[in-house]
N, C-alpha and C positions, 0 to 999 in steps of 0.2 A: 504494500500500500504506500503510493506516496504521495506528499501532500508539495501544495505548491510552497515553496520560502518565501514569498512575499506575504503566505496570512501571517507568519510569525514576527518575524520582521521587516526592518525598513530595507528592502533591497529593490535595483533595479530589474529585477526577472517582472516579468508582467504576466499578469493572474488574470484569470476571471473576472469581468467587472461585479461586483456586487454591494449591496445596499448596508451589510453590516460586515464591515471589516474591524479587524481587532488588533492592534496592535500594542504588542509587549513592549517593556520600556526594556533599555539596550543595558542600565546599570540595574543591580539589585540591590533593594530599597531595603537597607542592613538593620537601621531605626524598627522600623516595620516591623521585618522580622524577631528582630527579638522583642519587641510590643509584644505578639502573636504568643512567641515562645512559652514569654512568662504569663499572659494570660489563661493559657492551654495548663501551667501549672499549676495557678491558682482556682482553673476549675479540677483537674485532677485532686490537688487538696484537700479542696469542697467537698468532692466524694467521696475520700478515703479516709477521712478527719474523723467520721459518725462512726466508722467501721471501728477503727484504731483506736477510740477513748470507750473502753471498758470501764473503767472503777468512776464508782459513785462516790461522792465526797460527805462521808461524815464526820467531819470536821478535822482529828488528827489520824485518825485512821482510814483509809481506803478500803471499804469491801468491793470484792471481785462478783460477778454475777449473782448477783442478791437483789430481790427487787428491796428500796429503800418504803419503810410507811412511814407516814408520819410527819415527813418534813417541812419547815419553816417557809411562807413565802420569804425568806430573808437569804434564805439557800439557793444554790441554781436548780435545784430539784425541784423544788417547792414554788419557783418561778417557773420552770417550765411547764410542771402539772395545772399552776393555776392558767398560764394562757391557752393548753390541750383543753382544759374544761372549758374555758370560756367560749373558746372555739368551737368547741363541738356543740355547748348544750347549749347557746345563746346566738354566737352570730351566723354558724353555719343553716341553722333551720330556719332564723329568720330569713336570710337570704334568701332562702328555698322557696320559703313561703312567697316570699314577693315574687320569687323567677315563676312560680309554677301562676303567680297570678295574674301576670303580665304574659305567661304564656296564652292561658284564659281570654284576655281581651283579644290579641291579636287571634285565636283562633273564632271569637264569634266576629269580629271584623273582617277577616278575610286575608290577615297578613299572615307572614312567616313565624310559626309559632314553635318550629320545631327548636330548634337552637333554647330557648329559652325554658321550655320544657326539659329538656336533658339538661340546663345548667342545674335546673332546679333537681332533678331528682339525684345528679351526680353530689348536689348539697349533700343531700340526705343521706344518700350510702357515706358520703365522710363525715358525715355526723356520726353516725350509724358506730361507724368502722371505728371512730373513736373513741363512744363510747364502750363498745366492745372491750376495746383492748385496755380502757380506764376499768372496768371491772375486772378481768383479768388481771389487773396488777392488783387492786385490792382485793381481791378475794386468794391472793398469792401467801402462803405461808413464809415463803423465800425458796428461790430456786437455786438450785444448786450444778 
């Protein structure tokens, strides 16, 4: 297969006329690149940062796979239980509630009602799904 060398670069070989030509720049934009690089790490990070931090913090001691009960909003455990609760049992449903109600109007109106409907019911299953897994941890003896 081969392609003409005028789509890639700026050469005198004469190509095909056509309406969308693309040309590469001739230096490589180093700045750029490493922008890209360290972005690409900082989402790698992102993803393996949840995996990597195991132990919960009770205060001088560290336990290992233990669900914690009990803890302080003043804790990061206790802050992130309180925004999963909040989340789940207050703004997710309320949202829901509005998305499936706004589905409502546009469907006796005659608009596009799908979109609005799945936001609303996808509310609910993460509602759902967290309060699920909020019972599951308090009804946990400690896992081992």
């Amino acid at each position: 297969m081969t392609t003409a060398s005028a789509f890639w670069r700026h050469s005198p070989v004469s190509a095909t006329p056509s309406t969308a030509v693309i040309f590469r720049p001739d230096a490589t934009n180093w700045v750029r690149a490493a922008m890209m690089f360290f972005l690409g790490l900082i989402l790698m990070g992102s993803l393996v940062a949840p995996l990597a931090a195991r132990a919960q913090n009770l205060g001088t001691a560290p336990a290992f796979n233990k669900a914690v009960q009990g803890q302080q909003a003043t804790t990061v455990e206790g802050t992130v239980l309180n925004v999963v609760n909040w989340g789940c049992n207050v703004i997710a449903p309320v949202i829901a509630v509005a998305c499936l109600g706004v589905a409502g109007w546009h469907f006796k109106s005659g608009r596009g009602y799908m979109g609005w409907g799945v936001s609303g019911v996808a509310l609910m299953v993460i509602s759902g799904l967290g309060r699920m897994a909020e019972g599951f941890i308090t009804q946990a003896q400690g896992i081992n």
